[in-house]
One Martini backbone bead per residue (centre of mass of N, CA, C, O) as a GRO file, in nm:
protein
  290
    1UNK     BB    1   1.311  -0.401  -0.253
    2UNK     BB    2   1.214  -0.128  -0.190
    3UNK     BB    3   0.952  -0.090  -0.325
    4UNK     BB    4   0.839  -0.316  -0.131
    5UNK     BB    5   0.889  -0.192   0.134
    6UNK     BB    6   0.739   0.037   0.114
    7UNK     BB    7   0.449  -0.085   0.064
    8UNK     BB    8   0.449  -0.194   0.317
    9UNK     BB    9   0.481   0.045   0.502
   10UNK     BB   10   0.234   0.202   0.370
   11UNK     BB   11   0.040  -0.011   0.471
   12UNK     BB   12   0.084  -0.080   0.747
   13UNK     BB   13   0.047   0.187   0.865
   14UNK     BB   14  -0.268   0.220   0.830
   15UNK     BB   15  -0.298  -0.032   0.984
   16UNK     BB   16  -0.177   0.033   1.239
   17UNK     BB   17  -0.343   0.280   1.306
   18UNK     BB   18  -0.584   0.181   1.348
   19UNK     BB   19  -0.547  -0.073   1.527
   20UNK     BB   20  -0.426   0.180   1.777
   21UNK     BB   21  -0.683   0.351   1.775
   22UNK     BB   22  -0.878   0.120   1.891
   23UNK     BB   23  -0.753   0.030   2.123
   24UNK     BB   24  -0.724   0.268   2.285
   25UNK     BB   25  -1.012   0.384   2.274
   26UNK     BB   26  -1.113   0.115   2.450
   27UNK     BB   27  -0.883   0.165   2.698
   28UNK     BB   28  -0.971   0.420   2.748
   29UNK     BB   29  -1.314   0.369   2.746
   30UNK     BB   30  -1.342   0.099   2.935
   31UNK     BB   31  -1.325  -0.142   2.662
   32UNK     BB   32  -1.212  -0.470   2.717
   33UNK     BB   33  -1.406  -0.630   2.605
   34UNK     BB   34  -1.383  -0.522   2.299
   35UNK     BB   35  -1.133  -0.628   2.164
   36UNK     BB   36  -1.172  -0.932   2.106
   37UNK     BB   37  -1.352  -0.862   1.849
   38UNK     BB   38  -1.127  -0.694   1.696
   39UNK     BB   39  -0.906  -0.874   1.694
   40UNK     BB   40  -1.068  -1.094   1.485
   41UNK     BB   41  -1.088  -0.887   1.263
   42UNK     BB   42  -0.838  -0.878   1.234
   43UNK     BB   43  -0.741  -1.153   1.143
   44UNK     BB   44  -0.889  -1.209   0.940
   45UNK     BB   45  -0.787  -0.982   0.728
   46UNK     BB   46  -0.506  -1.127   0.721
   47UNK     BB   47  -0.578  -1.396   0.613
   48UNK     BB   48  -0.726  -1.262   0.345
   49UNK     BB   49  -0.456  -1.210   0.243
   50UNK     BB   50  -0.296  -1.408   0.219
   51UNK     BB   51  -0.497  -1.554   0.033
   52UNK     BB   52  -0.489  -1.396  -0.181
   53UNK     BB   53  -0.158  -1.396  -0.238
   54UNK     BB   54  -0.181  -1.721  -0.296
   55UNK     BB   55  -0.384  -1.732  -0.516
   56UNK     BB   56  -0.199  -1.534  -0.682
   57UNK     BB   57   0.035  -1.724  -0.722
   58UNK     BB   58  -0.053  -2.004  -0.762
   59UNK     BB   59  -0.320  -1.974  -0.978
   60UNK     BB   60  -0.137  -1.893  -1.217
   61UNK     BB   61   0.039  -2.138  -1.256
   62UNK     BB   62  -0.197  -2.295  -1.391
   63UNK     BB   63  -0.154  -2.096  -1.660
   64UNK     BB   64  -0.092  -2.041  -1.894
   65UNK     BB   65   0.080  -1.756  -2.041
   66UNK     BB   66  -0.076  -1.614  -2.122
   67UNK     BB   67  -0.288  -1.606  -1.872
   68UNK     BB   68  -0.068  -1.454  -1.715
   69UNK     BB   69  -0.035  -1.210  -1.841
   70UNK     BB   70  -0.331  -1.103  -1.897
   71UNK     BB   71  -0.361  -1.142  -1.523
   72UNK     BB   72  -0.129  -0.919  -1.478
   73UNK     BB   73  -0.206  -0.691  -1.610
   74UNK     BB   74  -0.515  -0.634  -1.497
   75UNK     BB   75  -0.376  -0.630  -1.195
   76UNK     BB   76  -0.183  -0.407  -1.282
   77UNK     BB   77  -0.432  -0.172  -1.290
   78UNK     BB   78  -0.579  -0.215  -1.069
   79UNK     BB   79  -0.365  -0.140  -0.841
   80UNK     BB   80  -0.311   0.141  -0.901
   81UNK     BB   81  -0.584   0.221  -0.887
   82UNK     BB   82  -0.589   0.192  -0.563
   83UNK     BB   83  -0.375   0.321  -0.506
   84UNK     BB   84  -0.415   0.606  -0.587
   85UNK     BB   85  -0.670   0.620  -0.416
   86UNK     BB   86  -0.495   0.572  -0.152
   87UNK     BB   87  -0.329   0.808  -0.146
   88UNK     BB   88  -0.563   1.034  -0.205
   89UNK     BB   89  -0.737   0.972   0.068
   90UNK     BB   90  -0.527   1.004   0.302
   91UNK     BB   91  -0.444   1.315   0.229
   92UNK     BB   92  -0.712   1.429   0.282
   93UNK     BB   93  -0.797   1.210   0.600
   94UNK     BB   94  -0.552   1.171   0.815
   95UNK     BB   95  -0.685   1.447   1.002
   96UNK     BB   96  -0.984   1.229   1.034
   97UNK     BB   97  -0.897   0.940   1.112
   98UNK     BB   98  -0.996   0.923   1.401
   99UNK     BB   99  -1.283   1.037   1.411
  100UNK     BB  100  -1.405   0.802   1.256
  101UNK     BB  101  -1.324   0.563   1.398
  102UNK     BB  102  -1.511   0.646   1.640
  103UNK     BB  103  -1.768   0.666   1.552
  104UNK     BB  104  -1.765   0.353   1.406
  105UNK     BB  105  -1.732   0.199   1.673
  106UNK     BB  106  -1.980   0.335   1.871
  107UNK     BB  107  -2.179   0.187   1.667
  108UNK     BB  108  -2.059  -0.101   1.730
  109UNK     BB  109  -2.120  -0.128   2.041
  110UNK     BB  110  -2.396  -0.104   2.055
  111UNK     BB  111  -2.470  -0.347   1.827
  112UNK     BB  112  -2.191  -0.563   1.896
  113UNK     BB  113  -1.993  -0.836   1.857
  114UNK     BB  114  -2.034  -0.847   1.517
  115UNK     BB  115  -1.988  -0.503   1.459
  116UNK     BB  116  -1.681  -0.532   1.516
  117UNK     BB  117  -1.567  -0.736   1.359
  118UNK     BB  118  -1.644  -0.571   1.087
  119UNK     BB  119  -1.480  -0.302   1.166
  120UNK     BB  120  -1.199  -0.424   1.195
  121UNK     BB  121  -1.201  -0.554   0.947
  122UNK     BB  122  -1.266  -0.365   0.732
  123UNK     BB  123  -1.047  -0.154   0.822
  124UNK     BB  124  -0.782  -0.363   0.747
  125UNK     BB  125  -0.868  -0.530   0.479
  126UNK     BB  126  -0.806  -0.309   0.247
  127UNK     BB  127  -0.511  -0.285   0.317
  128UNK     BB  128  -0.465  -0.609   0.279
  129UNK     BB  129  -0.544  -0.647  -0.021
  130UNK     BB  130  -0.371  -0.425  -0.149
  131UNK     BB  131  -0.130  -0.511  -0.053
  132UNK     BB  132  -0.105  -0.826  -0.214
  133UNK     BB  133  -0.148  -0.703  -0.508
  134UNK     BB  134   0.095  -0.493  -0.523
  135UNK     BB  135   0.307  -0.702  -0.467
  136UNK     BB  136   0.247  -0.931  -0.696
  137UNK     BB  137   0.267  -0.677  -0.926
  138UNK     BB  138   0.563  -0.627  -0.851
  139UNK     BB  139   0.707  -0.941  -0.850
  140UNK     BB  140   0.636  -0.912  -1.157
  141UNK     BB  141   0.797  -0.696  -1.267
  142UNK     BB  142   1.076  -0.768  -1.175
  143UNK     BB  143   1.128  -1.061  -1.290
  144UNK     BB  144   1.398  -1.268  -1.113
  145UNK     BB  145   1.279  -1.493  -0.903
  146UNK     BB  146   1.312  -1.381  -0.614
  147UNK     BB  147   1.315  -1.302  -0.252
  148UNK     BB  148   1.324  -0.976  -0.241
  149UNK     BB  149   1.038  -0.878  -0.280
  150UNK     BB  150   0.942  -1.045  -0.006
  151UNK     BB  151   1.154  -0.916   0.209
  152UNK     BB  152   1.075  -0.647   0.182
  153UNK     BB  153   0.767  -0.646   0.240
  154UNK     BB  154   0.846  -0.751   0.510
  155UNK     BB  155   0.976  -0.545   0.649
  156UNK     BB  156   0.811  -0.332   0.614
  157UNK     BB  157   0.597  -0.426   0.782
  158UNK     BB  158   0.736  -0.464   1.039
  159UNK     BB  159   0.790  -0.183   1.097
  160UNK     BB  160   0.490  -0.090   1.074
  161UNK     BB  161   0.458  -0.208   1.350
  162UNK     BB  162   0.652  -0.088   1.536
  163UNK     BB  163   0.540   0.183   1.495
  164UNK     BB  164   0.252   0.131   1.612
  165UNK     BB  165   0.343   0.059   1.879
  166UNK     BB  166   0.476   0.321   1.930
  167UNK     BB  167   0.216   0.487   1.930
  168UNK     BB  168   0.080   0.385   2.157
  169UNK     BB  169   0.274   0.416   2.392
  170UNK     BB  170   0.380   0.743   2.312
  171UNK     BB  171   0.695   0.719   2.158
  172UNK     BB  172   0.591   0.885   1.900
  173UNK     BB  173   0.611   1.172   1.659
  174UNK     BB  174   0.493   1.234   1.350
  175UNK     BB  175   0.442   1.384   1.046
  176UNK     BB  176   0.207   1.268   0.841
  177UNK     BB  177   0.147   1.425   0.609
  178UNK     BB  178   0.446   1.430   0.519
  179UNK     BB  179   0.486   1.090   0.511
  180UNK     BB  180   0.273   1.070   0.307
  181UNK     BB  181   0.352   1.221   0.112
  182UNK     BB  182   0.650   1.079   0.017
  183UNK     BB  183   0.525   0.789   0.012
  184UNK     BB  184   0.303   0.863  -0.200
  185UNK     BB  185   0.539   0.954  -0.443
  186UNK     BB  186   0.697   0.708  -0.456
  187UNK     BB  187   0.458   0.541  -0.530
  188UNK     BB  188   0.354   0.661  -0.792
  189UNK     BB  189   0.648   0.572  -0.927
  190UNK     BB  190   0.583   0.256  -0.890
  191UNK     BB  191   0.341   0.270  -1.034
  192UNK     BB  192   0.392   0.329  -1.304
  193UNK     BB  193   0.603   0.066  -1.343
  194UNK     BB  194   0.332  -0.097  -1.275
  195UNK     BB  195   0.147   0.004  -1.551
  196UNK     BB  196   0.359  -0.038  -1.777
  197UNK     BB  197   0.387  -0.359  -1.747
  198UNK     BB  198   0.113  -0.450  -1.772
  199UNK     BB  199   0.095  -0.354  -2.090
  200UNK     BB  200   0.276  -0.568  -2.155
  201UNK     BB  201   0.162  -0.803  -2.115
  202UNK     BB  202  -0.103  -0.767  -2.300
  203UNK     BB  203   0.114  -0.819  -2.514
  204UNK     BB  204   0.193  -1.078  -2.484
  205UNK     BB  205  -0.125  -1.175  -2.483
  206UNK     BB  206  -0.253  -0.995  -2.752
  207UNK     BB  207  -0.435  -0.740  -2.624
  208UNK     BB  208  -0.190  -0.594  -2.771
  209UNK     BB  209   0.006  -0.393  -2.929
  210UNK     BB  210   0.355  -0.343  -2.976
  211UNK     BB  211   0.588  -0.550  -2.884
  212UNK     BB  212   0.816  -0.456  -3.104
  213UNK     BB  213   0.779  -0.160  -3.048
  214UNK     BB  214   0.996   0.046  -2.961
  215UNK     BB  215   1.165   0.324  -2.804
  216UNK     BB  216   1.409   0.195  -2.679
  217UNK     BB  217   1.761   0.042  -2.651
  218UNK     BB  218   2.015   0.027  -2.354
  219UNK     BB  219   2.121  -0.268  -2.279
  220UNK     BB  220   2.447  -0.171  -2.328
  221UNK     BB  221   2.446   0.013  -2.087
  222UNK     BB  222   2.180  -0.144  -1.924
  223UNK     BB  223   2.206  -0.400  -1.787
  224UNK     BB  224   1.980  -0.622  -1.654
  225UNK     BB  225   2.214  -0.790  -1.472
  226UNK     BB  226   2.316  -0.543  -1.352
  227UNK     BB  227   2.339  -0.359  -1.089
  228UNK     BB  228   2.191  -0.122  -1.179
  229UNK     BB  229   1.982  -0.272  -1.353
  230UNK     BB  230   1.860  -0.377  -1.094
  231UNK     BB  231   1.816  -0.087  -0.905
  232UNK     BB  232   1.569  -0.013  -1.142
  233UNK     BB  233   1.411  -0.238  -1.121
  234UNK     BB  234   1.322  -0.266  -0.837
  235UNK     BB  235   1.242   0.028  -0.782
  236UNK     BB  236   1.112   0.134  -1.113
  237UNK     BB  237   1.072  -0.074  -1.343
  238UNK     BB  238   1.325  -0.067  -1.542
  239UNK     BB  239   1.331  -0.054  -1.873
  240UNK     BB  240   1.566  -0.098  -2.161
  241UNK     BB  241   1.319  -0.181  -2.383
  242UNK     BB  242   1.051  -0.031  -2.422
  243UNK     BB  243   0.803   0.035  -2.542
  244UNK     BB  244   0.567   0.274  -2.664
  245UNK     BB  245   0.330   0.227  -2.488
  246UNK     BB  246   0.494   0.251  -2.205
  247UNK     BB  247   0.600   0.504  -2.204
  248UNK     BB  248   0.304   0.665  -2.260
  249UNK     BB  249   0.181   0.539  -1.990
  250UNK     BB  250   0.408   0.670  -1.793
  251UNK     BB  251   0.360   0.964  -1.857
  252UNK     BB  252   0.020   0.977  -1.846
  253UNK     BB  253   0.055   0.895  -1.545
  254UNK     BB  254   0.267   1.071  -1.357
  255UNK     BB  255   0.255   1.372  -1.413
  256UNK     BB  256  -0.052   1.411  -1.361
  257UNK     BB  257  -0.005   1.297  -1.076
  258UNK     BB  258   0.180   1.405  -0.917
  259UNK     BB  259   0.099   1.680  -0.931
  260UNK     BB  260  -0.176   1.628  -0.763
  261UNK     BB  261  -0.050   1.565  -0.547
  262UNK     BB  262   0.146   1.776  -0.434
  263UNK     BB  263  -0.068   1.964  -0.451
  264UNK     BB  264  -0.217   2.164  -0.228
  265UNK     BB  265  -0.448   2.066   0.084
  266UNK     BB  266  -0.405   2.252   0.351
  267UNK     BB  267  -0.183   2.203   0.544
  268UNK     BB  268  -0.084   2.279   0.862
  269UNK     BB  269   0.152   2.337   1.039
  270UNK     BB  270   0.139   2.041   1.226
  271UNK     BB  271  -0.137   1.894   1.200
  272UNK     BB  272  -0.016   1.573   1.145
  273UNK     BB  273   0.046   1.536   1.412
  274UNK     BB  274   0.067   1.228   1.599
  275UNK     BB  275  -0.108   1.113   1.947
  276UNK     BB  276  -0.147   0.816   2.097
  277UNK     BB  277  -0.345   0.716   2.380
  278UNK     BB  278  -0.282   0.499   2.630
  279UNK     BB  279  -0.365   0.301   2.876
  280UNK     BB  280  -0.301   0.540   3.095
  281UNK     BB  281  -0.460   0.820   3.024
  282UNK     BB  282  -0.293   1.008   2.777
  283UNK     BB  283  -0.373   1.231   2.652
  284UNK     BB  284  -0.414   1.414   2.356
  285UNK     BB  285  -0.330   1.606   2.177
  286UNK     BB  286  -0.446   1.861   1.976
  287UNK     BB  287  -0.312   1.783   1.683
  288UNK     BB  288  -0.480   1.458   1.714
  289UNK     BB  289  -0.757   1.590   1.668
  290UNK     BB  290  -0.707   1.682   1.353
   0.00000   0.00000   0.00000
């Protein structure tokens, strides 16, 4: 559960930090008319990830094994490989996307109601479209059959929803900076295991060999049962009995994506806080500008 609360955290703030973004700048710079064209891109956007992952939760189900394995592995080496890029490209651009997204709403102000609805659906899309595949092929790692990996993921939504909305008030303050590196670094942990299961499946679905080859086996250790070993399951994707091909592409995976995301890239202290400024026209820091 918490793997997958993560993921909803971490893509939700995104989503949510966009979304009061936009709606600030709207009611900053009295354009209140254009909320309605805004908030309707947003639901667009929401409703698309809903629909993308029904289509892969039910579509799936009518696929022979092999067939369910095989676009298992494939959308779970997808899916890492946007979420890899989207930790990657958060902490490079967090401390301008203030300034991104207010560029091109005015360029959207300007153009009419249908490039507002395009901006903000865009805006919100991309973030909802990645949380979809990423939690469906975290619940298919997980493979316990309940429902707590996506109780899991609704709650993640949910806190980053409260947590956005606390922004846009003005009653919040974090270092997004911070913020972002650990739960990116958290991330970078949980999508390991989830690109070591996907290379697992395509071996299950014949795509791959090696599917007999073990790396080790300590299920007498860590029985898959017990609670030790749901709660490494849950969190890290941990198999007691992986493959040597997974163990492999774990390593050749985490160590060098880890190193390269923790290393320094510029962050002068204190640069993160963002305060996004309220409808009643306060200020936003110096700190919110950078």
């Amino acid at each position: 559960m918490f793997a997958n609360y993560l993921i909803g955290l971490r893509e939700g703030l995104e989503a949510s930090l966009v979304v009061c973004i936009l709606v600030a700048y709207l009611v900053k710079t009295d354009r209140r008319d254009a909320l309605k064209p805004v908030w309707t891109g947003i639901g667009i956007a929401v409703a698309l990830a809903l629909g993308f992952g029904c289509a892969l939760e039910f579509g799936s189900q009518e696929l022979t094994f092999e067939a369910q394995e095989a676009l298992g592995g494939t959308l779970s080496i997808l899916a890492v490989a946007l979420v890899t890029w989207m930790v990657f490209w958060m902490r490079r651009t967090a401390r301008h996307l203030k300034a991104e997204l207010h560029g091109k709403l005015d360029a959207a102000l300007h153009m009419g109601t249908g490039a507002l609805v395009a901006t903000a659906f865009l805006a919100v899309g991309r973030e909802g479209l990645e949380t979809a595949l990423f939690v469906w092929t975290s619940v298919r790692a997980a493979g316990d059959g309940s429902a707590d990996p996506a109780i899991g993921a609704g709650l993640g939504l949910a806190t980053a929803i409260v947590l956005g909305w606390l922004f846009y008030r003005g009653a919040l303050r974090i270092n997004l900076a911070k913020f972002f590196t650990w739960t990116g670094g958290m991330l970078v942990v949980v999508a390991a295991g989830v690109l070591a299961y996907g290379f697992h499946d395509l071996q299950e679905a014949d795509w791959l060999p090696g599917l007999t080859d073990k790396a080790f086996d300590i299920t007498g250790t860590i029985p898959p049962d017990s609670w030790y070993g749901t709660l490494l399951k849950g969190v890290f994707n941990f198999q007691p009995d992986p493959t040597v091909l997974q163990v492999t592409v774990w390593l050749l995976y985490l160590v060098p994506t880890l190193a390269l995301f923790l290393a320094p890239v510029g962050f002068a202290s204190g640069k993160g806080k963002v305060k996004v400024p309220d409808e009643h026209g306060s200020r936003p820091s110096k700190a919110s500008q950078s």
